[in-house]
C-alpha positions in Angstrom: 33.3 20.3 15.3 30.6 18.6 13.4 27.2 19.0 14.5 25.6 15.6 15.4 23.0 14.0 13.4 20.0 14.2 16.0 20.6 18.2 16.1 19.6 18.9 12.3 16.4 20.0 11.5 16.8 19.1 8.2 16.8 15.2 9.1 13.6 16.0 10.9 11.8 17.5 8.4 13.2 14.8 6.0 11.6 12.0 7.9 8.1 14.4 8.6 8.4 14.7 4.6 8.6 11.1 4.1 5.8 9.7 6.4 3.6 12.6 4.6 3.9 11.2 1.0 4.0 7.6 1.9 0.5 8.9 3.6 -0.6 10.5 1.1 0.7 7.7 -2.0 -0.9 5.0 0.3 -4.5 7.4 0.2 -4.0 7.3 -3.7 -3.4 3.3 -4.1 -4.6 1.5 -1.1 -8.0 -0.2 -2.0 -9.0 -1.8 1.4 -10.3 0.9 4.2 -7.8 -0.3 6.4 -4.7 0.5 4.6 -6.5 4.4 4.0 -7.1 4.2 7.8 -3.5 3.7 8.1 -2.3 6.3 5.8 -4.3 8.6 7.1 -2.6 7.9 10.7 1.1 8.3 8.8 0.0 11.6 7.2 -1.2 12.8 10.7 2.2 11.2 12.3 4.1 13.5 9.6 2.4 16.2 10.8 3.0 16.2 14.4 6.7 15.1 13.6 7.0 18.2 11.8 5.3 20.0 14.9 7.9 19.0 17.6 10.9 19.4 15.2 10.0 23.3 14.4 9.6 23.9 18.3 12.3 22.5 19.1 14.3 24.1 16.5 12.8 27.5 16.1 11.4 28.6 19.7 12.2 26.0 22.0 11.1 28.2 24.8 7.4 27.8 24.4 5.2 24.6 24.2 2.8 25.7 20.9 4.4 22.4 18.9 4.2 19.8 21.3 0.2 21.4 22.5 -0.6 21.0 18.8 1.2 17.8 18.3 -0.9 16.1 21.3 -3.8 17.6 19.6 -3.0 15.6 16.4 -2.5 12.5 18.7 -5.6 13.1 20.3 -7.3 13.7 17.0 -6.0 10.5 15.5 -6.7 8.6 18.2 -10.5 9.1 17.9 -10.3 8.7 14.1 -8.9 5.7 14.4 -11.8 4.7 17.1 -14.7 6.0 15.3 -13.2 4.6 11.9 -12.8 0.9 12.8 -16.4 1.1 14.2 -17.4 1.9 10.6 -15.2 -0.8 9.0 -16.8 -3.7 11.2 -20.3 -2.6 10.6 -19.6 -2.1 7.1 -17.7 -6.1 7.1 -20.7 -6.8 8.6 -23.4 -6.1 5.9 -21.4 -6.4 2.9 -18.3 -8.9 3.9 -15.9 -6.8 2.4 -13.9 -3.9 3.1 -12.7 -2.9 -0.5 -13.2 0.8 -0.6 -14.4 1.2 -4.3 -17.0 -1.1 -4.1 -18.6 0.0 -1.1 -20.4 3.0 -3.6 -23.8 1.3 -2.4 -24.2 3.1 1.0 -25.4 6.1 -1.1 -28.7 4.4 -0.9 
């Protein structure tokens, strides 16, 4: 009998995979601080997918993936708080959020 589709762990770490290197490609060519905020978020989300599907998979008896993976949430949660402070204050003074040109906060 085949083995259904939501019991592979391969599909998870396919999709974990994924989210990770459209994270990390939308670091590389977002210019806005918004769309880095976000791909920050999906590199994090690939993270903790990754997280639940090797605890679930490889020791299911213990709770170490899903303890770290609330972590992450917790963790991204307060990046994302602290992170659109910084992007309204930086609006704010320069009306822009275009992340090359913002070099002038070195001053």
């Amino acid at each position: 009998m085949a083995t259904p589709i939501y019991n592979n762990l391969y599909l998870f770490l396919f999709v974990g995979l994924f989210l990770l290197a459209c994270g990390i490609l939308g670091l590389l060519y977002r210019r806005t601080l918004i769309g880095m905020l976000i791909s920050i978020e999906l590199v994090m989300n690939g993270a903790g997918l990754n997280f639940v599907a090797f605890n679930r998979f490889a020791s299911p008896d213990n709770a170490y993936g899903l303890a770290f993976t609330i972590f992450i949430m917790g963790i991204a949660a307060a990046e994302a708080a602290i992170a659109l402070g910084i992007i309204i204050l930086i609006f704010k003074r320069y009306r822009h959020i275009e992340g090359r040109d913002i070099k002038e906060m070195k001053d």
